[in-house]
matplotlib code that plots the C-alpha trace (Angstrom):
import matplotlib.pyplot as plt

x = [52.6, 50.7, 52.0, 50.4, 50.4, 48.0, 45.7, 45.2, 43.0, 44.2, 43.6, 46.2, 45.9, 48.4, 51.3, 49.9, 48.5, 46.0, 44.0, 40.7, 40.3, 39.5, 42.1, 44.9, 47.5, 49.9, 52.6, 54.0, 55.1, 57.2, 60.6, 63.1, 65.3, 67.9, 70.1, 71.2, 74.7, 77.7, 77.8, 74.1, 73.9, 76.9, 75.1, 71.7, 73.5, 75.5, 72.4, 71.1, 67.5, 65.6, 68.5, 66.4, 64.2, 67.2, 69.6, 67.4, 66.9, 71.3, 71.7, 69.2, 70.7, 74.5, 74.1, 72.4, 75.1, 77.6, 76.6, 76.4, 79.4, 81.1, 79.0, 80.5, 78.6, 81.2, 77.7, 76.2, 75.7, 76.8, 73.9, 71.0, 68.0, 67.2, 69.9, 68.4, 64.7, 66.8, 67.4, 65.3, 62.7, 64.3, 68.0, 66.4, 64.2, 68.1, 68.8, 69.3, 66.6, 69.2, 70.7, 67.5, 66.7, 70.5, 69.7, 67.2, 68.9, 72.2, 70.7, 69.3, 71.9, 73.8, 73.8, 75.9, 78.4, 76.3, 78.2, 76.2, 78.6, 78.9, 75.1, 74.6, 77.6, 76.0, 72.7, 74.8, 76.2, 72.4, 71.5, 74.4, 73.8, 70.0, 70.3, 72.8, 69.6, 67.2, 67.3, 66.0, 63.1, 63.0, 63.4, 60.5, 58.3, 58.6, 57.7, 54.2, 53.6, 50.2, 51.1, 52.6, 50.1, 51.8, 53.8, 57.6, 57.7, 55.7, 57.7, 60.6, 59.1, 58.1, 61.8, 63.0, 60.7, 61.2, 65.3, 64.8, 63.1, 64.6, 68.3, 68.5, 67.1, 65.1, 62.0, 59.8, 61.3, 59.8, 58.1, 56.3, 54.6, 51.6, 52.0, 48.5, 50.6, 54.4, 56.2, 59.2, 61.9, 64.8, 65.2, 66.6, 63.4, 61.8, 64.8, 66.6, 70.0, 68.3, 67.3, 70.8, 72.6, 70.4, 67.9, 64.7, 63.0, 59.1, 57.0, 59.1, 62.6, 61.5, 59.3, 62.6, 64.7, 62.6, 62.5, 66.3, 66.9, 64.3, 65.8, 69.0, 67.7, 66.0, 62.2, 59.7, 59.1, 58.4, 57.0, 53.2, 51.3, 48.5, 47.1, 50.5, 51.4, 53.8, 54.4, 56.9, 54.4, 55.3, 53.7, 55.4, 52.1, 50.7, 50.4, 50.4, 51.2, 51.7, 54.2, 53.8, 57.3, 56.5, 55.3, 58.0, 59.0, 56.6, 58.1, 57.4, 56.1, 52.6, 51.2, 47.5, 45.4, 44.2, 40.9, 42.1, 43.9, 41.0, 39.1, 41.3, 42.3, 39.1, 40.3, 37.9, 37.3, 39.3, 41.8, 42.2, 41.6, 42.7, 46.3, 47.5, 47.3, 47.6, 49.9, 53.7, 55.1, 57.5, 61.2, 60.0, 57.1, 59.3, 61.6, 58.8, 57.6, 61.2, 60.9, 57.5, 59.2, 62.0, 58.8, 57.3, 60.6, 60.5, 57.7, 57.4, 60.6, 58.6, 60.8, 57.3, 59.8, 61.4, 58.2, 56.3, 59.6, 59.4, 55.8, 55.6, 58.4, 57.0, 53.3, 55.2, 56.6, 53.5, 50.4, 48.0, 49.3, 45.9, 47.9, 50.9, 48.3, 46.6, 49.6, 50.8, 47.8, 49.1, 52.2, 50.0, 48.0, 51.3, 52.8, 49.5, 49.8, 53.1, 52.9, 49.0, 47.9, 44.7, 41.9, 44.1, 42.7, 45.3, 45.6, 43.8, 40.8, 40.0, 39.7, 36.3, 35.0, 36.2, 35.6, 32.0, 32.4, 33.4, 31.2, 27.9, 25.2, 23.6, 26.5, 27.6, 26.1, 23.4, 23.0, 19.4, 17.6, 16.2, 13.6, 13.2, 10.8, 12.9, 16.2, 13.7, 12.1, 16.0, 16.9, 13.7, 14.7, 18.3, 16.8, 14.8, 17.9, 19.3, 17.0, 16.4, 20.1, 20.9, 17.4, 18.7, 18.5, 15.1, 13.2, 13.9, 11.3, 9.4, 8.1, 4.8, 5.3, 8.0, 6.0, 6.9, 9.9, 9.0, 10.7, 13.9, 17.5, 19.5, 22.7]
y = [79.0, 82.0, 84.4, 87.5, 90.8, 93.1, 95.9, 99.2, 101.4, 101.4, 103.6, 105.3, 104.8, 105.6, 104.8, 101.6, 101.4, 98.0, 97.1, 97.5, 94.0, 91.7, 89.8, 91.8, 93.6, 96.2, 97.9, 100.8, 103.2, 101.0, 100.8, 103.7, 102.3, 105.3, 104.3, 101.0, 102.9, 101.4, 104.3, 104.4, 101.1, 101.4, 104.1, 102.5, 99.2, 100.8, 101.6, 99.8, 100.0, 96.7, 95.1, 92.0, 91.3, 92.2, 89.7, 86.2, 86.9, 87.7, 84.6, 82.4, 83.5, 83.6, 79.5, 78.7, 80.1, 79.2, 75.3, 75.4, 75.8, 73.9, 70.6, 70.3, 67.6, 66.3, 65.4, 68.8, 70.1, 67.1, 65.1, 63.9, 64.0, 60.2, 60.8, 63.1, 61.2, 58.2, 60.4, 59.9, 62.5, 64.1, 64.7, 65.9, 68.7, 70.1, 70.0, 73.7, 74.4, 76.0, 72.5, 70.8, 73.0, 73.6, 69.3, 69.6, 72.2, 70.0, 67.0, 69.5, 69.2, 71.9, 73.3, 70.2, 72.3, 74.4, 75.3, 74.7, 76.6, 79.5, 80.2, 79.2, 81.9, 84.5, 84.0, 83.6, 87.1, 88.8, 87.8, 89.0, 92.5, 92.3, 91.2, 94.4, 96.4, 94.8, 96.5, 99.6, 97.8, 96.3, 99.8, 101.4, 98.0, 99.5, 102.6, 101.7, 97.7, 98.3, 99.1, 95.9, 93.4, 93.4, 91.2, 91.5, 88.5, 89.5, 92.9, 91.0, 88.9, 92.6, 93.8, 90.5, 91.3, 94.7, 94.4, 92.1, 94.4, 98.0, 97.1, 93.6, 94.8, 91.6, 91.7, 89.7, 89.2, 92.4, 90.7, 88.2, 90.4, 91.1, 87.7, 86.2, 82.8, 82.0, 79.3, 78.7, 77.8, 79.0, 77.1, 79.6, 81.5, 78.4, 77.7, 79.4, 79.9, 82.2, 84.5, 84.7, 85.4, 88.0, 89.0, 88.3, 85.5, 84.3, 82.6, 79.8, 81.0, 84.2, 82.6, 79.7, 83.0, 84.3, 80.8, 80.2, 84.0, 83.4, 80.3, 81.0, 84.1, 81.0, 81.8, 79.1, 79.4, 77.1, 77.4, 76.9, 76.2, 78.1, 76.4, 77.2, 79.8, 79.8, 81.6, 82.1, 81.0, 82.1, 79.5, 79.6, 77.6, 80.7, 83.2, 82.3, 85.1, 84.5, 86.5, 87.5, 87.7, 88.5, 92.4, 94.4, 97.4, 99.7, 100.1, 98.1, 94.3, 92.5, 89.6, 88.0, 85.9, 82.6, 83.9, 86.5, 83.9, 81.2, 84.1, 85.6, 81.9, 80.8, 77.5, 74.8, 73.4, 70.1, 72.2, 73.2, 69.5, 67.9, 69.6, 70.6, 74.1, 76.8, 74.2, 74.6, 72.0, 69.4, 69.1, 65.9, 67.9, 71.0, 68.8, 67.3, 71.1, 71.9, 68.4, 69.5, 72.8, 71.3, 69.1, 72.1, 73.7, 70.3, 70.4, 74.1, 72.9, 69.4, 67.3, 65.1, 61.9, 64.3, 65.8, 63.2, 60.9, 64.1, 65.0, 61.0, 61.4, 64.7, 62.9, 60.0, 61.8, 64.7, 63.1, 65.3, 68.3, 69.0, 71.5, 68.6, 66.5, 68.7, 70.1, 66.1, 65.0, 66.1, 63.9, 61.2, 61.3, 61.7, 58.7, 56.8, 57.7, 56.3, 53.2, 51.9, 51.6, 54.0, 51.0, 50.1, 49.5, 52.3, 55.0, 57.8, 57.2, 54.4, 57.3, 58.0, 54.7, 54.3, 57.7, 57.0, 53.7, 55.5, 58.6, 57.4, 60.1, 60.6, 61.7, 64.1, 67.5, 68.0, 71.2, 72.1, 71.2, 74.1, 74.3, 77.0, 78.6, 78.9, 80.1, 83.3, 83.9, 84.5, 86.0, 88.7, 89.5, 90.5, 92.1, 94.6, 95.0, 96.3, 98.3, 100.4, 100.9, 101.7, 103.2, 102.5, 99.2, 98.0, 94.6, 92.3, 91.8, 88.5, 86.7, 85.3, 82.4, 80.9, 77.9, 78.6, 75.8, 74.3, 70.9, 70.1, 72.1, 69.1, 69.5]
z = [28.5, 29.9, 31.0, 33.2, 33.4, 35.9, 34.2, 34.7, 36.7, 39.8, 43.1, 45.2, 49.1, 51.7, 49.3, 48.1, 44.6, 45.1, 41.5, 40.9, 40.6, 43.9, 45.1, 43.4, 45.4, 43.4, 45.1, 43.2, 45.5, 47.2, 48.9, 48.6, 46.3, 45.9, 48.7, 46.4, 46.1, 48.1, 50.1, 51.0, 51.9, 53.9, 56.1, 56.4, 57.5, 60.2, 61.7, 65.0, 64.3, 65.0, 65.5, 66.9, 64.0, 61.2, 62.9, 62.5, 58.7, 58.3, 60.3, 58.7, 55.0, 56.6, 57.5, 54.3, 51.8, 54.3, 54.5, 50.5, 50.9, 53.3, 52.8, 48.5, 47.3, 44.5, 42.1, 42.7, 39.0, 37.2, 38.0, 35.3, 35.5, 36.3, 38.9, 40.7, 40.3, 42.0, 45.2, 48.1, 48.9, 51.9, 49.8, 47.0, 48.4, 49.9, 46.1, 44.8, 42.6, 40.3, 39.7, 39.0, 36.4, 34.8, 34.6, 32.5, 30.4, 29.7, 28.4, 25.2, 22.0, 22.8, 26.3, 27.2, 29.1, 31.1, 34.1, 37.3, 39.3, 37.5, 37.3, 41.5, 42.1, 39.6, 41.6, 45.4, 44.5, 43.2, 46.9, 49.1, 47.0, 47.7, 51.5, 51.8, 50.8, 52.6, 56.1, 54.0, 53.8, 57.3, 58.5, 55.9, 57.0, 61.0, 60.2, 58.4, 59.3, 57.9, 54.2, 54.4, 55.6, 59.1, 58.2, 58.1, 56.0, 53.0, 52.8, 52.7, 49.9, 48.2, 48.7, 46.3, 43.4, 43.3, 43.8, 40.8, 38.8, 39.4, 40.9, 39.2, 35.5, 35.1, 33.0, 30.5, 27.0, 25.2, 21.8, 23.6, 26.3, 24.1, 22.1, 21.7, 21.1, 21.5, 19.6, 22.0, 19.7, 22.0, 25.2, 27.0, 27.4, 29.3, 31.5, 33.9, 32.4, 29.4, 32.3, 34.3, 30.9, 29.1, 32.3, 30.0, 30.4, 31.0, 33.7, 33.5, 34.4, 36.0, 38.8, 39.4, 40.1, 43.0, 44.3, 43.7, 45.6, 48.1, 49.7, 49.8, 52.0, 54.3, 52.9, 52.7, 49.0, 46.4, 42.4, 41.8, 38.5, 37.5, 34.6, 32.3, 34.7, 37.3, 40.5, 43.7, 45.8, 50.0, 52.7, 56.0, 57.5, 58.5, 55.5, 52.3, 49.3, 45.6, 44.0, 40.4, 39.1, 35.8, 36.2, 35.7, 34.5, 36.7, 40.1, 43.4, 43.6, 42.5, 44.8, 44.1, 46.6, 45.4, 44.4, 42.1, 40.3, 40.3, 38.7, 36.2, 34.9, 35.3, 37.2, 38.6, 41.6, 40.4, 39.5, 43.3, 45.0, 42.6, 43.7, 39.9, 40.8, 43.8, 45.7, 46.9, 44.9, 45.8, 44.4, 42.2, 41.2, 40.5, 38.5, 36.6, 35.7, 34.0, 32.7, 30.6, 29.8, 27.4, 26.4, 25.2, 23.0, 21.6, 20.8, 19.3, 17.1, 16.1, 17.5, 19.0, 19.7, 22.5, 23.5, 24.0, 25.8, 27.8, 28.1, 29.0, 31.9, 33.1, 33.8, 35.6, 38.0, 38.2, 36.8, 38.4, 37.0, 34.5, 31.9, 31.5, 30.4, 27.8, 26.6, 26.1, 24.0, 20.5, 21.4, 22.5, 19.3, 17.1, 18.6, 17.8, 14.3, 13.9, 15.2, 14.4, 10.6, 9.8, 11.0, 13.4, 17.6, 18.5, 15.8, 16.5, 14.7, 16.7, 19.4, 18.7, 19.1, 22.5, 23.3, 22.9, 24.6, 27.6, 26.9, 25.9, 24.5, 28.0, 29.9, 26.9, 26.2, 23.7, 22.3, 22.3, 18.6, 17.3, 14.3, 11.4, 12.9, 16.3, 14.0, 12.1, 15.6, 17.0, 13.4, 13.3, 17.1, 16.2, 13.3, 15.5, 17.8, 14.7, 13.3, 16.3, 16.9, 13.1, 11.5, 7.6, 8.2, 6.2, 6.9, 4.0, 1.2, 1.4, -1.5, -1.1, -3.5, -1.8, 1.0, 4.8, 6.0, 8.9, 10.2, 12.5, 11.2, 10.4, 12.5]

ax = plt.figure().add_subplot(projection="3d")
ax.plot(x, y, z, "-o")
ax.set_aspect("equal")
plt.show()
């Protein structure tokens, strides 16, 4: 799972630090977050100021905690995950996102009494404290609409991340932050519970925070995949902003445009239409996502009958997902190799001959043919690169009896 971090290099500009990069917006100097004590946010709440455009957002959060809960569902955090697959689409989108992922975590060997409520009132409470902050920002947003896209909404958005970060004390797990690879033995780093209890975490339970907080505040928000990345992704139909919860640690918020992450993950135009990636995703897709999570600790730990029972349910339910698939194929191929004999239609030897069934010579790539001659043409042109950047580099001594080669390379 990737996980990403915006560089350096960036320019100051009317209180907004935006990176170099295109597509990248970085908000350092950001909201004032000194009046976070009781007492300051006691006197900036007893203020009047935009009292119109405040009250909507208290409201709209008020009546969504408030018919959590009134309307007790007697299954809510009890419920498996085929249970919750069984639901019809319309009840399980009103599913907390909390629960679908605390499902997924209970059915490991271990985490069998993971306590839905108690994580749904650790993360009810994060958001009362953060919504008693907030008109700070509503006030800050009034005063300078323009550092904030004009729009009330994305500030508010901005306000989460960084109340997260600096007031909340969540933040990437430390040793993996420059990890070039990450085995990921411990499930809680993957799921959501990991984060609530220690406030490290990755991609994977960071991102199901913002979402978790940013609903229960009324926000149209929703987790997106980039390629093994994953995102609190805002679409109200109107504006759409992707939220990169994972940069922490330096003050303020980071949010990329599409394009900045099509570039920096280098993502195809299949990987756009295709709807795998940049795309709100639905509660069955959401639930397939954790699904391929535990897939992947299973995985890291070699249990490949789990993984690929998982990796298997996770593609069911979200087959065009195009990193669920990749990251499936070693279970795939294991599971061949246990039940086909070596000459066997079916183990993964037998690959090959189908993949150039399917794939004949014409529609693959060729790598041009070169000859000798073409290899010591390319070889005495990186010779003279050399030798003019490094003088004491010599030409090598030929030996005239030793014949030219000449003829194809054999590849």
């Amino acid at each position: 799972m990737a996980k990403r971090r915006l560089k350096s290099g960036q320019r100051q500009t009317e209180g907004v630090q935006t990176s170099s990069r295109s597509g990248i917006w970085r908000y350092l100097v950001t909201f004032t977050l000194g009046v976070l004590t009781t007492a300051s946010v006691s006197l900036f709440t007893s203020q009047k100021f935009h009292q119109q455009e405040i009250t909507p957002l208290m409201s709209s959060f008020g009546h969504n905690v408030i018919q959590r809960s009134q309307d007790i569902d007697s299954k809510a955090g009890s419920r498996s995950v085929m249970e919750l697959l069984a639901l019809p689409e319309e009840k399980l989108s009103k599913v907390d996102i909390l629960e679908l992922n605390l499902a997924v975590a209970r059915e490991i060997k271990g985490l069998e009494n993971l306590d839905y409520n108690h994580y749904k009132q650790v993360v009810d409470s994060w958001t009362q404290q953060f919504l008693q902050w907030l008109p700070v920002v509503e006030q800050e947003f009034y005063q300078n609409p323009g550092k904030w896209e004009n729009d009330i909404n994305f500030a508010r958005m901005g306000a989460l991340a960084q109340w997260l970060d600096q007031a909340g004390g969540i933040a990437y797990i430390e040793e993996q932050k420059k990890a070039k690879e990450v085995q990921y033995t411990d499930p809680s780093h993957l799921l959501v519970y990991g984060l609530i209890d220690t406030k490290r975490g990755t991609c994977g339970n960071m991102s199901v925070l913002h979402v978790a907080m940013g609903r229960r505040c009324g926000w149209p928000v929703s987790l997106a995949c980039v390629n093994a990345h994953y995102i609190c992704r805002y679409d109200d139909g109107k504006n759409i902003y992707n939220f990169e919860t994972t940069d922490t640690g330096r003050g303020g918020f980071a949010m990329e445009r599409d394009e900045g992450y099509i570039k920096e993950f280098n993502l195809s135009k299949r990987a756009i239409s295709s709807g795998s990636d940049l795309r709100s995703l639905t509660a069955r897709e959401t639930l397939a996502v954790f699904v391929n999570l535990r897939a992947r600790y299973y995985r890291d730990t070699n249990q490949m009958d789990l993984a690929d029972r998982d990796y298997s349910l996770a593609r069911a339910i979200f087959p065009n997902y195009r990193k669920l698939n990749t990251m499936a194929l070693p279970c795939y191929v294991w599971r061949a190799s246990e039940l086909f004999e070596p000459g066997e239609f079916g183990h993964p030897t037998s690959f090959f001959s189908y993949l150039n069934s399917q794939f004949p010579a014409e529609r693959r790539y060729i790598p041009p043919q070169h000859t000798i001659d073409d290899v010591m043409r390319m070889n005495e042109a990186n010779r003279r690169r050399m030798e003019a950047q490094n003088p004491s580099v010599r030409p090598p001594v030929s030996n005239p009896g030793v014949p030219p080669l000449t003829g194809p390379m054999i590849p």
